[in-house]
Each structure stands twice: as structure tokens, then as C-alpha cells.
C-alpha positions in Angstrom: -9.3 11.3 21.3 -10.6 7.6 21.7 -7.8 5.6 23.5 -7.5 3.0 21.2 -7.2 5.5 18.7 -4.4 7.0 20.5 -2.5 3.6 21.1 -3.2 2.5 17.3 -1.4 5.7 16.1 1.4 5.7 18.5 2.3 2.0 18.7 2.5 -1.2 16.7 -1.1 -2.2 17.6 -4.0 -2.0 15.5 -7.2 -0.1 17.1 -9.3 -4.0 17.3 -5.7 -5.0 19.4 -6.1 -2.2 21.5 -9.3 -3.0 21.9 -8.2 -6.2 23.3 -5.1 -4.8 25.3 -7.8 -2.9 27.1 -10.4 -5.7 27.8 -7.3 -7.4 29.4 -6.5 -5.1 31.9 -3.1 -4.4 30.3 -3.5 -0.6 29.8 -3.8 2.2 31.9 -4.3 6.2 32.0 -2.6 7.8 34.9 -2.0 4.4 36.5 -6.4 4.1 36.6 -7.6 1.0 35.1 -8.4 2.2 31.1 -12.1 1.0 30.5 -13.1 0.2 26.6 -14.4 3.4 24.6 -12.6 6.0 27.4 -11.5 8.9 26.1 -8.5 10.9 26.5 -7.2 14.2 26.2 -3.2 15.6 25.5 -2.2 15.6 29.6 -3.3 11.9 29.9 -0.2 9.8 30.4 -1.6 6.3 29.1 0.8 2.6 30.1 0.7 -0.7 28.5 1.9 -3.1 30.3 3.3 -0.5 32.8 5.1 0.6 30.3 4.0 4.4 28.6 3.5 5.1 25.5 4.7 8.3 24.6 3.0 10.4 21.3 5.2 10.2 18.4 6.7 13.0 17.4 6.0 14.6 13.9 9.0 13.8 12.5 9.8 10.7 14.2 9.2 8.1 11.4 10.8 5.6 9.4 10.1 4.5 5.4 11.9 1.7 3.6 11.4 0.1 -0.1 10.7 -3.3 -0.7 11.2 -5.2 -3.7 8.0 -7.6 -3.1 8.5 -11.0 -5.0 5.8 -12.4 -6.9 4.3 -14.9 -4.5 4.2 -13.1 -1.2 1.1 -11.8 0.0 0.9 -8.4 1.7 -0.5 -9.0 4.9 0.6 -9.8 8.4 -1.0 -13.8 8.2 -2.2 -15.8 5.4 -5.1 -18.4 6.3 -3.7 -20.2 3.8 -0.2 -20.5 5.5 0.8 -18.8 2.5 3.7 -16.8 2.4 3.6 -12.9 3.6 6.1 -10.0 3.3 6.9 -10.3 6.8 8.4 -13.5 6.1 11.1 -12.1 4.4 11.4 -8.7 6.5 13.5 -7.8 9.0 11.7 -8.6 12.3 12.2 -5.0 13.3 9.8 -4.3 10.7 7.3 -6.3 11.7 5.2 -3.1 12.9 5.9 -1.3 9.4 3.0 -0.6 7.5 2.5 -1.1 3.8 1.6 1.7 1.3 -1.1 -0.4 -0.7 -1.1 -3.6 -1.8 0.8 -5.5 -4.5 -1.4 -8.8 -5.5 -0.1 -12.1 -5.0 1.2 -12.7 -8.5 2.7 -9.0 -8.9 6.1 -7.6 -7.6 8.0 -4.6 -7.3 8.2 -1.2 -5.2 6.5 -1.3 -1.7 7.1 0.8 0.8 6.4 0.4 4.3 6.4 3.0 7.1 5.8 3.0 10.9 3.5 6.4 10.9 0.1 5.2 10.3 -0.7 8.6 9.4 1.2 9.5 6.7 0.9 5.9 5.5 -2.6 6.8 4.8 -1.6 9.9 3.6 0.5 8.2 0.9 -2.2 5.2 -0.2 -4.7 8.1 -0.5 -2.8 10.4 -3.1 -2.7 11.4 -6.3 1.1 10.3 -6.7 1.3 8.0 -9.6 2.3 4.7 -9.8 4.4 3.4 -12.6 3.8 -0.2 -13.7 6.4 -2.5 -16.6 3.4 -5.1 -17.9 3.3 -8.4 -19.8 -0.1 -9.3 -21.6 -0.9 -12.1 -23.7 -2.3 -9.9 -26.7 -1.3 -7.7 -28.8 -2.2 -4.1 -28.6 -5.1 -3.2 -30.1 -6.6 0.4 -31.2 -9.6 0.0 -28.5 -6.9 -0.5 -25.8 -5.1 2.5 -27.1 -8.6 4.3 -27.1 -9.2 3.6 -23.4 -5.9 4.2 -22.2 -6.7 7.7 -23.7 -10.3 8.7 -22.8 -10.7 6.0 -19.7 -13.4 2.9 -19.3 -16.7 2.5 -18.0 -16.7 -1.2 -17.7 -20.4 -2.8 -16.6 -18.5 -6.3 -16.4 -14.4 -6.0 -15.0 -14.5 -9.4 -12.9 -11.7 -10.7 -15.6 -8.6 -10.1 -14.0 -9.9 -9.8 -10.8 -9.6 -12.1 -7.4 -12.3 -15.3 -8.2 -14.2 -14.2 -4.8 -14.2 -10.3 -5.6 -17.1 -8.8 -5.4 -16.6 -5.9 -8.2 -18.7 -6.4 -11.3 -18.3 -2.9 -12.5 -15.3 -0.4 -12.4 -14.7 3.2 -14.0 -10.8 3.4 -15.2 -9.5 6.6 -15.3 -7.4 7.7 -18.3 -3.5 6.8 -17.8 -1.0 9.4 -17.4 0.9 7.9 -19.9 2.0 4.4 -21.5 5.2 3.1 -23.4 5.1 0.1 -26.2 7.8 -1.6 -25.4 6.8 -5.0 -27.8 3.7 -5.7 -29.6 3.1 -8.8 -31.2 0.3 -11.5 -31.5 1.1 -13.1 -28.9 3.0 -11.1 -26.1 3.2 -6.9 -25.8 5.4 -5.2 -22.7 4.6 -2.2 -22.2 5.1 1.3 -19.2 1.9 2.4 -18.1 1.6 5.7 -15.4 -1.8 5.7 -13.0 -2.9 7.2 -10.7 -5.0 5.4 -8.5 -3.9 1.4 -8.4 -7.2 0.3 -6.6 -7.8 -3.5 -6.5 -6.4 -5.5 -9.1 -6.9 -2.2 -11.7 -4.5 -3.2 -14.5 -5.7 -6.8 -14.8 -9.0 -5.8 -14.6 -8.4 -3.1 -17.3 -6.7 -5.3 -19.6 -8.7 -8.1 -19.0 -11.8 -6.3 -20.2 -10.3 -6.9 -23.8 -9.7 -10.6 -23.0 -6.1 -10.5 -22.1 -4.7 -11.5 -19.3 -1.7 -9.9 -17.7 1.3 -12.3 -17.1 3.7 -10.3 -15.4 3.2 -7.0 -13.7 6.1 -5.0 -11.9 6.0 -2.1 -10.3 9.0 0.5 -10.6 8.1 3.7 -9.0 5.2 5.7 -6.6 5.3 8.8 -6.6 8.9 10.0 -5.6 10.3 6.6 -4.6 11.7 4.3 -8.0 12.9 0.6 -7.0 16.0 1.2 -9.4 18.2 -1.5 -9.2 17.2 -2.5 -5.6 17.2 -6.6 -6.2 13.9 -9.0 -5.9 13.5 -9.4 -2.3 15.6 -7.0 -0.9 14.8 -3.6 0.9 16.4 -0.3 1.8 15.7 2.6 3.6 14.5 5.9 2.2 17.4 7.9 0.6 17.7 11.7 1.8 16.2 12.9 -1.6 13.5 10.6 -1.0 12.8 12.0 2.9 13.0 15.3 1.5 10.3 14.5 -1.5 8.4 13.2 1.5 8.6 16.4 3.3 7.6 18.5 0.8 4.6 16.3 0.1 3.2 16.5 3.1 3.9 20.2 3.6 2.3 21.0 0.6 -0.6 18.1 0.6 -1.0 17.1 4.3 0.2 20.2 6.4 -1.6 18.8 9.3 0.0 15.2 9.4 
């Protein structure tokens, strides 16, 4: 295994910080000097900062929910000086990494975990992912229709981030969908997926010229946000660990 792969799974630091941990001098295998691109194998004992890291083991992780405000980017900085989910987050989960991404203007369930590995794991499933929507439209048969069957869509830049570079997108057909209110000029509705890629719903609806003016997550997979309050966070419950278990027994038997 590559050293900074090593470090990047077993520590807070990304592999591009280990990288730079490295260049610095600040990391070692056996007490040698670690040189960028080494490679290790399962007897190395690697230190950072003196200190070593020791491999995680498999059941040594931690998962919380978050219930992610509209206006808070998920990310560790904004350029922008914008604010970011670790800005309401505990500093002890600074390290925690998110499952996905919720938009700026879009709240509800996150979760966050410290095992890069079955973080991945998660964000690259089937499990779907439950969404309570506001568009400016009514529905229409032709929304109906592709909810059903799915979209090709040569042009889904409406709805999308202004400096996106998707023009086209294929939309899978949804799991399932609840009218909650239709009228001329405002429907709710509970749609199932089960992807989420970037910006999928407002691209989807925005396709037929509506734009989506709340969007709320309420469940991935195993884990529902319930009553948990905007902004707030709580750890995993014991049916959710066990959910979590079983998912990667039966899914990822080798995470």
C-alpha cells in the first residue's frame, strides 16, 4: 500500500495532506525518514509527528446525522467565506466525512462518518434517498410520465450550478413519488431515488421549466432525520449501527 494511502485511510488527513506531511519531514516508517510515493507493507510501523498511527480497526467507526440548514455548504472551506457544515459541528467532528452532498439551498439528512471507507461505500450505493419537494408548477402528465419511465435530457443545465459543466443527463425512473399538493402555482410532493448525483432533482424538474423552491431530505437508506431539529445532529441509533452492519456484510464484505 502507498503511504499516503495508508495515512489518508487511517487518519484525518486527506492523501494531497499526506502528501504534504511527507514533503515536510513530519512522517516516518520505522523511525526512517518517509520519502514521497514509498510504499509500505502491514509490519511497517509509520509516525507523524513522532506520534504513530495505528490501522483502524474494522469496527472502529463512528456515524452521526446532521440536519444540514439551507445555506451551509458542504465542504471543509468556502472561497467565498461562505458558511460550511463545520461551522456548526462539533469540533470533534471536524475529521468526519460527509456521505454526499446537499446543495447550498437544500437541507436535511447528512451523515457524516470517520471511516473513509465505508463512507465511500455508502455515497456509492443503491440505498435510496427520500426527498419532501416544493416546485413552482403544477404537476403535469409529462412529469408524471418521466417519473415513470426516466429522462434522456440533451439540455438539464436548468436547475443546475451557473458554472456546471453538465449539458446532458439520463434520469433514472423514481422509486416512487407522493402528491402531497398540486396547484397552479405551488405542488409538494415525496419522491424516492436512487442515485442523488449533482443537483438531480432541480435539474429533473427544471427540464419542465420549474424550479424547485425548497428541497429537504428525510431519509438514505436506513437512516430517516425524524424529528432531529434544523441544525442539530445525533449519533447513529443501535438499529441504525446494526442496518449498517448488515449492509456492509451483505454489500461490502471486504470493507
Amino acid at each position: 500500500m502507498r503511504l499516503n494511502t495508508f495515512i489518508a485511510h487511517n487518519s484525518a488527513y486527506s492523501r494531497r495532506e499526506a502528501d504534504s506531511l511527507i514533503a515536510q519531514g513530519r512522517v516516518r516508517i520505522n523511525r526512517q525518514k518517509a520519502q514521497l510515493g514509498a510504499m509500505i507493507t502491514k509490519d511497517d510501523k509509520i509516525f507523524i509527528d513522532g506520534k504513530q498511527l495505528k490501522p483502524k480497526k474494522a469496527d472502529d467507526y463512528t456515524f452521526i446525522i446532521y440536519h444540514k440548514p439551507k445555506g451551509e455548504l458542504v465542504s471543509k472551506r468556502d472561497d467565498r467565506a461562505r458558511r460550511v457544515i463545520y461551522d456548526s459541528l462539533e469540533s470533534r467532528f471536524r475529521a468526519f466525512i460527509p456521505v454526499g452532498r446537499l446543495d447550498f439551498s437544500s437541507e436535511g439528512l447528512l451523515i457524516l462518518g470517520d471511516s473513509k471507507s465505508i463512507v465511500s461505500a455508502l455515497m456509492h450505493s443503491n440505498l435510496e434517498r427520500e426527498y419532501i419537494i416544493k416546485i413552482d408548477k403544477p404537476i403535469t402528465q409529462a412529469m408524471l410520465e418521466a417519473m415513470e419511465n426516466g429522462l434522456k435530457a440533451s439540455d438539464a443545465r436548468r436547475g443546475g450550478h451557473s458554472h456546471s459543466e453538465i449539458v446532458a443527463m439520463e434520469f433514472a425512473p423514481f422509486i416512487s413519488w407522493q402528491i402531497i399538493k398540486s396547484t397552479p402555482t405551488l405542488s409538494r410532493l415525496k419522491v424516492v431515488i436512487q442515485e442523488g448525483r449533482n443537483r438531480e432533482l432541480r435539474r429533473f424538474f427544471g427540464y419542465f421549466k420549474a424550479s424547485v423552491l425548497d428541497l429537504r431530505r428525510v431519509r438514505y437508506g436506513f437512516a430517516r432525520l425524524n424529528a432531529l431539529p434544523v441544525g442539530k445532529w445525533r449519533y447513529f441509533s443501535k438499529d441504525e449501527y446494526k442496518s449498517l452492519r448488515a449492509f456492509l456484510k451483505d454489500s461490502h464484505p471486504n470493507v
